[in-house]
Backbone as CSV, one residue per row, in Angstrom:
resi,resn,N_x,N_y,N_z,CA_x,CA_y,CA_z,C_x,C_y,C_z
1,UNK,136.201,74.100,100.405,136.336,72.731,99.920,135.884,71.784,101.022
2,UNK,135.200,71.071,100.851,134.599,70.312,101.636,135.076,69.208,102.235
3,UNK,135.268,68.569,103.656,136.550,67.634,104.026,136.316,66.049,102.714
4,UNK,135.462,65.899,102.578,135.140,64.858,101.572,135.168,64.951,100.167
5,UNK,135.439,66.038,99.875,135.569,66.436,98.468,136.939,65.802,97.634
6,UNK,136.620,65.304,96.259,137.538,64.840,96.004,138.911,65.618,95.696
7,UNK,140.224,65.429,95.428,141.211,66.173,95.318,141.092,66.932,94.129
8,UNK,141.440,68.444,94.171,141.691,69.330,92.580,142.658,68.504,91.499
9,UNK,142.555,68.227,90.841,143.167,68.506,89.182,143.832,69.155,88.420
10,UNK,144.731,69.555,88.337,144.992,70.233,87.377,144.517,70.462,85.855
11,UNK,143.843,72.022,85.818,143.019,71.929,84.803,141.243,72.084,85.040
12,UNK,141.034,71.556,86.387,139.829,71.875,86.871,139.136,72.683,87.787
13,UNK,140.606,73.535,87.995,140.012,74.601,89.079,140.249,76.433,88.001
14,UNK,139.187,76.716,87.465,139.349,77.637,86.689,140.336,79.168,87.341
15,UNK,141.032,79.516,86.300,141.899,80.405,86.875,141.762,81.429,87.714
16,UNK,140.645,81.977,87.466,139.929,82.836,88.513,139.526,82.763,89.825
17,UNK,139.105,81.220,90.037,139.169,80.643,91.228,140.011,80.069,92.133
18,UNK,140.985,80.199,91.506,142.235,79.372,91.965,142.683,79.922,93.518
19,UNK,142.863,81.271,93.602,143.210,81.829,94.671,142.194,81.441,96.110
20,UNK,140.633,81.396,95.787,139.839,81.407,96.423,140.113,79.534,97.002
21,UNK,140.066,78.944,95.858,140.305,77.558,96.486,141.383,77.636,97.353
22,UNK,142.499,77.977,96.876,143.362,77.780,97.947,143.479,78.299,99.476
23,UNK,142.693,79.560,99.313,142.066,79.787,100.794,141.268,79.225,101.269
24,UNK,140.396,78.913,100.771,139.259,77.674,101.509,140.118,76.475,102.374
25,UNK,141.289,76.062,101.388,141.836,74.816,101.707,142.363,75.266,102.961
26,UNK,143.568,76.216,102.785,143.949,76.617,104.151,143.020,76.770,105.322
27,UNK,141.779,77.191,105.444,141.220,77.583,106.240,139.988,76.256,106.662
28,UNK,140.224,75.246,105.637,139.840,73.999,106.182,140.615,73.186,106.664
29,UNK,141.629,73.245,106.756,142.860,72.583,107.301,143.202,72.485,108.735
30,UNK,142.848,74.096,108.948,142.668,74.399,110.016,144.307,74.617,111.062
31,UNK,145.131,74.580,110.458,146.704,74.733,110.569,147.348,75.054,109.702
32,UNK,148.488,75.679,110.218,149.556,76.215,108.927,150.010,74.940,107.989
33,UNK,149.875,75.672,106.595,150.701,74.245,105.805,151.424,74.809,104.712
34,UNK,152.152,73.951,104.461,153.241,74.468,103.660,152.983,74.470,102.215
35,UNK,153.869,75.050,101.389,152.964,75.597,99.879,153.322,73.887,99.325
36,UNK,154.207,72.729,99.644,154.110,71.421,99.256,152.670,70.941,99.457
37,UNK,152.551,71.294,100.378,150.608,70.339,101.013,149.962,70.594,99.471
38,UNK,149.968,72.077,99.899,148.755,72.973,98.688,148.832,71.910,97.207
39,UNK,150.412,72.151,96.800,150.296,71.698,95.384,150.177,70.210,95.548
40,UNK,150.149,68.913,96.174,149.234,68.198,96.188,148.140,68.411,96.492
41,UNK,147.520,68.826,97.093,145.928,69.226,97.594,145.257,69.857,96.267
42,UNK,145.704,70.836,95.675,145.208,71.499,94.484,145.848,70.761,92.863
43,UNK,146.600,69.791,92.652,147.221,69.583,91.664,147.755,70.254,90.369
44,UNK,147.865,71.739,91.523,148.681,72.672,90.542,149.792,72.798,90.345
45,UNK,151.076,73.324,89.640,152.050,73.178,89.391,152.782,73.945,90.738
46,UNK,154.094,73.627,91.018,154.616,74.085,91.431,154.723,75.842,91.700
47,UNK,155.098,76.471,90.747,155.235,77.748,90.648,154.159,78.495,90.428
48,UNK,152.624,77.879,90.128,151.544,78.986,90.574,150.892,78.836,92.102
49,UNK,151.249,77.877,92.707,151.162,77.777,94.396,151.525,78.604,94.784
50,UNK,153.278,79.078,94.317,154.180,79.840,95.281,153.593,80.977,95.014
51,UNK,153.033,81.014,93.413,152.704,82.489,93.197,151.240,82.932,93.785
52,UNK,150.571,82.112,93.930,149.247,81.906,95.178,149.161,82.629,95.924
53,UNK,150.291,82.079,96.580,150.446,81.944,98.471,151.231,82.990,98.933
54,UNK,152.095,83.651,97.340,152.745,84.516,97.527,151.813,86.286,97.750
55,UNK,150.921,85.986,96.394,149.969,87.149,96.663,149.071,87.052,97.823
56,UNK,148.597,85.781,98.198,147.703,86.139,99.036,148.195,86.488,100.810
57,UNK,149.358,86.314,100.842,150.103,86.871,101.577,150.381,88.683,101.695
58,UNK,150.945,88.901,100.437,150.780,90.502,100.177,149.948,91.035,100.518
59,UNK,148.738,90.673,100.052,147.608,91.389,100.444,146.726,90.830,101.489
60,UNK,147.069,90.136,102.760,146.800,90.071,104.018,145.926,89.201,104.182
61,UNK,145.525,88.242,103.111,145.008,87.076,103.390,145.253,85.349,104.077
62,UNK,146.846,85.748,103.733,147.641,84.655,104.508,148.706,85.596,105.440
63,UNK,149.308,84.284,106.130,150.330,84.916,106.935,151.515,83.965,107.356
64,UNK,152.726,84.412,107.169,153.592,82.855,107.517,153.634,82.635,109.056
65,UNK,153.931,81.565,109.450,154.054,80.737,110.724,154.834,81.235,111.038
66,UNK,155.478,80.130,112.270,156.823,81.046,113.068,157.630,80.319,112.787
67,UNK,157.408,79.139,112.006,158.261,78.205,111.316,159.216,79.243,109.697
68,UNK,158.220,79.846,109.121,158.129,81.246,108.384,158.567,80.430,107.247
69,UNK,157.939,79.110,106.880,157.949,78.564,105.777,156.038,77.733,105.549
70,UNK,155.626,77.977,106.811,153.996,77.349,106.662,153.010,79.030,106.658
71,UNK,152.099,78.570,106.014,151.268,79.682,105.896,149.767,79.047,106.630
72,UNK,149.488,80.153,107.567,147.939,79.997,108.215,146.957,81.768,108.006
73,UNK,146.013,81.503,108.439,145.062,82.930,107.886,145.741,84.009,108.298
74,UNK,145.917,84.905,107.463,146.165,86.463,107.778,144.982,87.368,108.246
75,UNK,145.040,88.796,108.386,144.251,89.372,109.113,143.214,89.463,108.164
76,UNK,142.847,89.440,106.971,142.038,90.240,106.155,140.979,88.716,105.938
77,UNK,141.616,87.733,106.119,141.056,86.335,105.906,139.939,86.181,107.597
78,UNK,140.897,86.485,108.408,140.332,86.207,109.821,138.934,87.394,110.079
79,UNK,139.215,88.675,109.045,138.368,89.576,109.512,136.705,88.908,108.382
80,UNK,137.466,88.153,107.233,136.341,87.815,106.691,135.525,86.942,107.299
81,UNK,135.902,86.187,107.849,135.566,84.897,109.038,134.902,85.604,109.614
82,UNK,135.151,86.458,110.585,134.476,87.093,111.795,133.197,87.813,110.854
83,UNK,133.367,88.053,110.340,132.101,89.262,109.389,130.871,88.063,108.687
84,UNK,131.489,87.117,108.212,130.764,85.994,107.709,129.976,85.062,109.617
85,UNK,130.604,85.261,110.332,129.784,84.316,111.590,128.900,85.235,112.161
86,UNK,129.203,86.742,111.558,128.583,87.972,112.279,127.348,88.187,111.459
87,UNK,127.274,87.578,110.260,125.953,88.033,109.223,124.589,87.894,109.995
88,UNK,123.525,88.684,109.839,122.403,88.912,111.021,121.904,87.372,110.858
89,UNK,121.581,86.518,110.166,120.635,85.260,110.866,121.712,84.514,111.488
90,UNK,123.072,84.622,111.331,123.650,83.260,112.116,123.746,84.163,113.520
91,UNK,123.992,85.851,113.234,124.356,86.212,114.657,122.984,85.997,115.773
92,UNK,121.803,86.357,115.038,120.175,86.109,115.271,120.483,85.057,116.824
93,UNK,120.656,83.801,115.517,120.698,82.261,116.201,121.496,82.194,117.229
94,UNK,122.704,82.695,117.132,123.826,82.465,117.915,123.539,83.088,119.309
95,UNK,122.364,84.045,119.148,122.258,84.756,120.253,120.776,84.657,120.681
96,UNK,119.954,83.687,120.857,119.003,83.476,121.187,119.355,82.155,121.995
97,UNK,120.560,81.509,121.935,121.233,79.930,122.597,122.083,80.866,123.197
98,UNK,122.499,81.883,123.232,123.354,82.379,124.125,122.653,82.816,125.068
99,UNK,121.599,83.846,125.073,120.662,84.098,125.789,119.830,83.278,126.917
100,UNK,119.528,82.007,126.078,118.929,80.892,126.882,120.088,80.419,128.149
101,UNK,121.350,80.342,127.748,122.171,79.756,128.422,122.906,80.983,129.984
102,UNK,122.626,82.422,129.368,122.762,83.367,130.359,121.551,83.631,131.632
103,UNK,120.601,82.839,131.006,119.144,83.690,131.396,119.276,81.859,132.180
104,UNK,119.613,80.986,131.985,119.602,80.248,132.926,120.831,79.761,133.928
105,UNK,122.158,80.503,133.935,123.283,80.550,134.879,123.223,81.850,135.539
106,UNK,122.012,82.914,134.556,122.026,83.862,135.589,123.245,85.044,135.686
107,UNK,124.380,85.224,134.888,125.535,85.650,134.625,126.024,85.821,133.287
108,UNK,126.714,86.791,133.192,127.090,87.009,131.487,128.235,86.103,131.388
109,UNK,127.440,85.544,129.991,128.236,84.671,129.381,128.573,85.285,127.691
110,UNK,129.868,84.741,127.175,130.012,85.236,126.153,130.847,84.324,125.411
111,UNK,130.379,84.758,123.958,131.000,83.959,122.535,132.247,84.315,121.961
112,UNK,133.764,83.919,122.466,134.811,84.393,121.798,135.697,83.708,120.995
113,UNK,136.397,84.470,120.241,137.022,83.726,119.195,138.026,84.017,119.071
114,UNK,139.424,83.034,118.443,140.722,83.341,118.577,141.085,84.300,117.625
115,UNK,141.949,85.731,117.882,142.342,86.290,116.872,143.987,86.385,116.984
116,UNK,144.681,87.164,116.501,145.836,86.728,116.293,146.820,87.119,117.930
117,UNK,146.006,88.277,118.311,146.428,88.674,119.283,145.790,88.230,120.941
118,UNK,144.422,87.339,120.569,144.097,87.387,121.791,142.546,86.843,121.452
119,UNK,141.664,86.700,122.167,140.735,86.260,122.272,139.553,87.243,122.118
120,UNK,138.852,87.349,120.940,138.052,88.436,120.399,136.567,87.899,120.717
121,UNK,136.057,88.826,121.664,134.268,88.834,122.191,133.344,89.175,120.614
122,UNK,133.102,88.084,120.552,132.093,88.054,119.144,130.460,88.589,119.840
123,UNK,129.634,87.968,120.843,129.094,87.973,121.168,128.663,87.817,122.454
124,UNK,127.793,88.568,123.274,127.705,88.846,124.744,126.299,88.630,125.845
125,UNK,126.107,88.406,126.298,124.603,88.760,127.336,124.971,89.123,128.516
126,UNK,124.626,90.094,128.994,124.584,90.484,130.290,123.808,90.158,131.299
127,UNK,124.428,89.962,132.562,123.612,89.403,133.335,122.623,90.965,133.804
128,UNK,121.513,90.535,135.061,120.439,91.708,135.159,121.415,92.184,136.414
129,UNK,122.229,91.359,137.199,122.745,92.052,138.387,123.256,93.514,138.097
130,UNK,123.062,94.700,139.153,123.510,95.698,139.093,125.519,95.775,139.105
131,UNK,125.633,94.677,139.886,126.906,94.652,139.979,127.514,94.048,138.395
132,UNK,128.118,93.835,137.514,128.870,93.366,136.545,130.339,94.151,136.695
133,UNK,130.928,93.514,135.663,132.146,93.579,134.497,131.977,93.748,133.368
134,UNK,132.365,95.411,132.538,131.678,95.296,131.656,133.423,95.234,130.637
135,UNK,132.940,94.153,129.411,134.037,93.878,128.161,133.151,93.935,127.153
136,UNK,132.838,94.737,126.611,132.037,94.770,125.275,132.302,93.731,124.662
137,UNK,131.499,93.442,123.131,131.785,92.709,122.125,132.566,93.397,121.196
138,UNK,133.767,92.749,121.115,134.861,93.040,120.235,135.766,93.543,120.858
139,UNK,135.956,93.479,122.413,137.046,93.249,123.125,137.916,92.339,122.901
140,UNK,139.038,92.371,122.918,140.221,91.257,123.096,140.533,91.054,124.242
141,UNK,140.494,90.254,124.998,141.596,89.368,125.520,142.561,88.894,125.741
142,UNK,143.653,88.618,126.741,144.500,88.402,126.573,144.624,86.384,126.274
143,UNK,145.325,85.826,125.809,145.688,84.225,125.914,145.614,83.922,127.383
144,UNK,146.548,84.408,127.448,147.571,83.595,128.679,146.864,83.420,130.186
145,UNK,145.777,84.934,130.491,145.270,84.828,131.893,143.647,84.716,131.720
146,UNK,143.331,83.948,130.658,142.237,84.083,130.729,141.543,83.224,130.222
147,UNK,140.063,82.701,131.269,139.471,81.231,131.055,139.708,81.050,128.982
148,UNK,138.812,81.827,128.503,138.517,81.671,126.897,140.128,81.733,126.450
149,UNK,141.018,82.329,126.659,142.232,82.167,125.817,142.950,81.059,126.555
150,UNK,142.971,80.437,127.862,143.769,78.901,128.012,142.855,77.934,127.397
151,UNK,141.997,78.065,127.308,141.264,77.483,126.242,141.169,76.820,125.158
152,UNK,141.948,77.820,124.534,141.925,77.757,123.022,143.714,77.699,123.245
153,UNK,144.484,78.089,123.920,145.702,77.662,124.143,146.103,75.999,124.219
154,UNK,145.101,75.599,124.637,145.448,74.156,125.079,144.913,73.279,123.763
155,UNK,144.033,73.655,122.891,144.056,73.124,121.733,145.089,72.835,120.503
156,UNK,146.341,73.450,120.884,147.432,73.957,119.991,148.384,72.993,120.090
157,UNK,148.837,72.361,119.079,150.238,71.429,119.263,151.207,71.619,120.344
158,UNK,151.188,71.289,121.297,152.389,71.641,122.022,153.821,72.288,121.797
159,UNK,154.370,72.173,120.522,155.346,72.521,120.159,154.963,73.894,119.822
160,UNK,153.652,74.134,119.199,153.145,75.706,119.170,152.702,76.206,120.469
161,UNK,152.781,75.727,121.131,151.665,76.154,122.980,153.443,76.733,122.960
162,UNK,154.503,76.188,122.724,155.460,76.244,123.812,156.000,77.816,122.960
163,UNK,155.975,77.532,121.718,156.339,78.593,120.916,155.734,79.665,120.877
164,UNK,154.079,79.805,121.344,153.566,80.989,121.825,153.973,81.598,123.267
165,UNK,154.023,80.530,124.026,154.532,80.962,125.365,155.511,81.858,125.662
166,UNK,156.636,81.543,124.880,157.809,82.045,124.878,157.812,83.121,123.761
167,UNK,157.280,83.553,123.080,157.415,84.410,122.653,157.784,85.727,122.498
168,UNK,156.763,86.008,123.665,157.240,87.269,124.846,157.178,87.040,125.954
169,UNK,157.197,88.467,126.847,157.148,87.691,128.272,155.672,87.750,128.603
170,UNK,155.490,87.328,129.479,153.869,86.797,129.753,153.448,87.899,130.979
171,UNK,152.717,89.032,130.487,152.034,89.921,131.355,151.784,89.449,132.610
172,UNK,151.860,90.030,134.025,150.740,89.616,135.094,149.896,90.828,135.213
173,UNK,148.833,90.399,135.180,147.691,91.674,135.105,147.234,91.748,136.586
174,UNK,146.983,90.665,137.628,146.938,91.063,138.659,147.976,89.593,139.621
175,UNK,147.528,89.520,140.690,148.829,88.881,141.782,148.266,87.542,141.135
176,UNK,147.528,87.085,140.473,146.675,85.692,140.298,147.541,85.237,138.908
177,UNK,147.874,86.427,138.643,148.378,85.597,136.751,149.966,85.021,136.632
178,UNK,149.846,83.754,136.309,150.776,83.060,135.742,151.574,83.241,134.878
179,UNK,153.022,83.800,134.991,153.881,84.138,134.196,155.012,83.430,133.953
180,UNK,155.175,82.063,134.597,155.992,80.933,134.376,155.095,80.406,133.135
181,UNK,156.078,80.366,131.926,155.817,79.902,130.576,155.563,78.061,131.252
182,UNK,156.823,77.410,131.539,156.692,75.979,131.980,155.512,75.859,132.674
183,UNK,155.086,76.250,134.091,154.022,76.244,134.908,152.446,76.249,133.738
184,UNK,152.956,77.167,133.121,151.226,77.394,132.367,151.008,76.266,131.402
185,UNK,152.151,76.225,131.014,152.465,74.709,130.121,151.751,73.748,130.382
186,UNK,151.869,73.447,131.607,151.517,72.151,132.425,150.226,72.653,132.965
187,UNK,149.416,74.130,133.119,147.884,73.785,133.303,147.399,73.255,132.142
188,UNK,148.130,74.073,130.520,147.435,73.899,129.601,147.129,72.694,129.257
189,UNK,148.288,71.474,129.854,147.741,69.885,129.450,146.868,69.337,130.250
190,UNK,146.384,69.902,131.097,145.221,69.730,132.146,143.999,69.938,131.734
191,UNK,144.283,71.558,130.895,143.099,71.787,130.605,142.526,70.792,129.439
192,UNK,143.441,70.934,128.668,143.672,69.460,127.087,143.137,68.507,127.559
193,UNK,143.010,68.023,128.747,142.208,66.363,128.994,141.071,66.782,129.718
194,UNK,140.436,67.698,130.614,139.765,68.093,131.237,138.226,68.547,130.408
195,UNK,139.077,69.194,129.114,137.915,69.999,128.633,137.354,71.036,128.659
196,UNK,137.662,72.225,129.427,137.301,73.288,130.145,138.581,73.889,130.870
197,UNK,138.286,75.239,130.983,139.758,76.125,131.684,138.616,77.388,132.625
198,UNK,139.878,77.877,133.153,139.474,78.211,134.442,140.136,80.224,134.450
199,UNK,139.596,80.772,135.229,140.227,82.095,135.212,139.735,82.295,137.230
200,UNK,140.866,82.120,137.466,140.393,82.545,138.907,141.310,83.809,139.616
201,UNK,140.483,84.870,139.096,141.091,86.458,138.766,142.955,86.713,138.627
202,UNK,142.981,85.778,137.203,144.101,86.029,136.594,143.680,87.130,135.723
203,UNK,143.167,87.555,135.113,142.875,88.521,133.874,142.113,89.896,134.871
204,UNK,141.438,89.394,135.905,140.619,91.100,136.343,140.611,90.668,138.065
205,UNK,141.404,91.252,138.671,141.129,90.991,140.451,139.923,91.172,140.811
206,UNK,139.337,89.966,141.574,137.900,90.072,141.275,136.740,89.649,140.336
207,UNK,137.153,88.890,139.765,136.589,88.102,138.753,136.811,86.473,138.452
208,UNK,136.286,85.539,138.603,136.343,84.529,138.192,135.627,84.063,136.957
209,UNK,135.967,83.038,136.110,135.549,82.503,135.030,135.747,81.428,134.531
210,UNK,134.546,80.986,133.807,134.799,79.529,133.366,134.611,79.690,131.922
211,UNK,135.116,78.545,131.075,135.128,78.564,129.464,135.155,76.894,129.271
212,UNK,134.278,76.968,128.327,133.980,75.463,127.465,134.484,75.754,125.843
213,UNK,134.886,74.665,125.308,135.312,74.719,124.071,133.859,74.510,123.219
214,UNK,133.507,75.569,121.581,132.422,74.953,120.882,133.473,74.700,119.602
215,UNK,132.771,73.467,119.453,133.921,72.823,118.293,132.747,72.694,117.331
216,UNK,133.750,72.404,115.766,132.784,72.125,114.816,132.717,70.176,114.383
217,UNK,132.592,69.788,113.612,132.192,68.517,113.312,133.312,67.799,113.299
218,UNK,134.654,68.193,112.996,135.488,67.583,112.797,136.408,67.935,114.093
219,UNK,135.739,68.457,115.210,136.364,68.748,116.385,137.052,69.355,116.786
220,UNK,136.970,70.582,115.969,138.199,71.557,115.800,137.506,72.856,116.664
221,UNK,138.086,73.362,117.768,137.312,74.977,118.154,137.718,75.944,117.434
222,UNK,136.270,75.992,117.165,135.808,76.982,116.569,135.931,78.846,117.829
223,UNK,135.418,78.592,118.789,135.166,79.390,119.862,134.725,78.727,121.281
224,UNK,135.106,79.827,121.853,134.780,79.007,123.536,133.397,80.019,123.961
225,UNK,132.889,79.203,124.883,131.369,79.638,125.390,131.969,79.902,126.960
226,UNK,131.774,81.167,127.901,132.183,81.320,128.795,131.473,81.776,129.451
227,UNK,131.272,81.937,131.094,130.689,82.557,131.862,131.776,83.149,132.898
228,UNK,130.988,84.643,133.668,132.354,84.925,134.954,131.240,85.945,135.403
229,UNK,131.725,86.384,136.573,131.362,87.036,137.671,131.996,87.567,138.878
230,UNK,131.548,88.366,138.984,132.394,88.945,140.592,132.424,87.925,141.740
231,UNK,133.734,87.813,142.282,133.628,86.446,142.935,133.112,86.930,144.408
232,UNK,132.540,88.514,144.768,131.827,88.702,145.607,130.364,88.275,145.465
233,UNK,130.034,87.263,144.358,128.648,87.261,144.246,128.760,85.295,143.884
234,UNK,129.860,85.430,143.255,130.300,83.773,142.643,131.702,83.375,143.019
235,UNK,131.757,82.442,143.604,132.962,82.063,143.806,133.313,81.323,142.101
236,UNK,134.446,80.998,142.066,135.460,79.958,140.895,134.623,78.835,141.040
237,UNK,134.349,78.043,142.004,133.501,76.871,142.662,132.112,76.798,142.365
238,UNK,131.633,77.775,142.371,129.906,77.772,141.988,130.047,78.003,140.800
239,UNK,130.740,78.633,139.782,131.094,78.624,138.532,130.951,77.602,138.078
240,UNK,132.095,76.599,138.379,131.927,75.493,138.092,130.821,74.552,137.884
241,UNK,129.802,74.781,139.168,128.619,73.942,138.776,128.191,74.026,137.418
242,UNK,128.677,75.025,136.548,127.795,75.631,135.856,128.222,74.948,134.110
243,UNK,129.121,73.974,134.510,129.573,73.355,133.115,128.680,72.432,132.366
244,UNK,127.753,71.593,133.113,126.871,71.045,132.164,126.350,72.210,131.292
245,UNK,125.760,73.171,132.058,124.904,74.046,130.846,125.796,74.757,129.694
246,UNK,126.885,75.174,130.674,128.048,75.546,129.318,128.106,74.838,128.449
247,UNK,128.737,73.485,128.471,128.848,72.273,127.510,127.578,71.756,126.628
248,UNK,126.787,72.324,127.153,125.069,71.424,126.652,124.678,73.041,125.316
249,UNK,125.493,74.512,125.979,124.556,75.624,124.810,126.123,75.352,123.682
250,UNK,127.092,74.704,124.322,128.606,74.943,123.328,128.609,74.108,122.226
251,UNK,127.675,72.657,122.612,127.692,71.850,121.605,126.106,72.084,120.182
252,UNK,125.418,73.064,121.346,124.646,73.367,120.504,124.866,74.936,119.382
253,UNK,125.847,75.417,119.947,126.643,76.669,119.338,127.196,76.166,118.007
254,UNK,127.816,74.865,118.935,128.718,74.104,117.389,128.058,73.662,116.777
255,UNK,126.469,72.980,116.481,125.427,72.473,115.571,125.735,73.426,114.193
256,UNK,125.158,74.938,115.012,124.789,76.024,114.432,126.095,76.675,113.598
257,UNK,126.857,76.900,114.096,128.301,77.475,113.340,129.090,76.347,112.721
């Protein structure tokens, strides 16, 4: 459904489609919402929302919040997403601006995206150095120690940043990672005005990294565009230089997706 599109009707969204609209909506929304939103948003009755939101839940297309009264994408919705950005001409595109942007920082940079657990490598370039880090595409990530997942952490309502935080306890993967929930709190609103997050071998000893947000039109990230390297070859600091070009292939990532 399109952000400008006028509101459903009751009566004009044929029965067959009904389910599909209402996933669209959710997944244009872009946050959990509650089955009240829906039945204004769709002007369906009460009790075929619940019964909606109820199946598409069952069968793994939705998923409730931690509120466990809002519904946001389930796994089978998120895997359609990923399979739909993965279709060969957008992946084509996506990776000929990725390419350009590796082949001129010189370092692998990569296209990741939030999944439920962590930050999923959609797409990759390797740098030519003999030395690397190798994370395939379709690695996960962790959130918490890592440039692409504070990232996309710091995009999140605060009241959800705080509610992911705490959730569990917060891994340290090496002496660099931040396991004070409060402390990370307070990079994540840094990163929130800054624009960009940082990995200075929290996630791999020996590795530094930088991440830019690619958002879509209505400013929402979509995925972060990242670069990293052995900080025997790159410091965190020379990384850094490297954000105009990040920001300049991220906004052109976001044209395209």
């Amino acid at each position: 459904m399109a952000a400008d599109a006028p509101e459903k009707k009751e009566g004009q969204i044929p029965t067959n489609l009904r389910l599909l609209v209402l996933l669209e909506e959710v997944a244009r929304r872009g946050v959990a919402v509650k089955p009240a939103e829906m039945i204004e948003a769709m002007g369906l009755p009460k009790p075929t929302v619940h019964r909606l939101m109820q199946t598409a839940e069952a069968e793994g297309f939705l998923q409730r919040d931690l509120d466990g009264r809002a519904y946001g994408p389930g796994p089978r919705l998120r895997k359609l997403a990923l399979a739909t950005m993965s279709s060969e001409h957008l992946s084509t595109a996506r990776l000929i601006i990725l390419k350009g942007v590796a082949e001129e920082l010189g370092e692998t940079c990569n296209l990741a995206i939030p999944d439920r657990e962590g930050m999923l490598y959609l797409d990759r370039v390797e740098t030519k150095w003999p030395l690397r880090i190798q994370l395939p595409i379709g690695t996960q990530v962790p959130f918490h120690c890592t440039a692409s997942g504070k990232m996309y952490l710091s995009t999140l309502k605060p009241s959800t940043r705080v509610a992911v935080l705490r959730a569990r306890t917060l891994e340290a993967l090496t002496g660099q990672t931040c396991t004070d929930p409060d402390a990370l709190s307070e990079e994540l609103e840094t990163i929130e005005s800054r624009d960009y997050s940082t990995d200075d071998e929290e996630f791999i000893a020996g590795m530094a990294a930088v991440a830019v947000p690619v958002r879509d039109a209505r400013n929402r990230l979509l995925a972060t565009l990242s670069v990293h390297a052995p900080v025997q070859r790159r410091s965190l600091s020379e990384l850094m230089e490297f954000l105009p070009s990040l920001q300049k292939g991220a906004r052109a990532l976001g044209k395209l997706i």
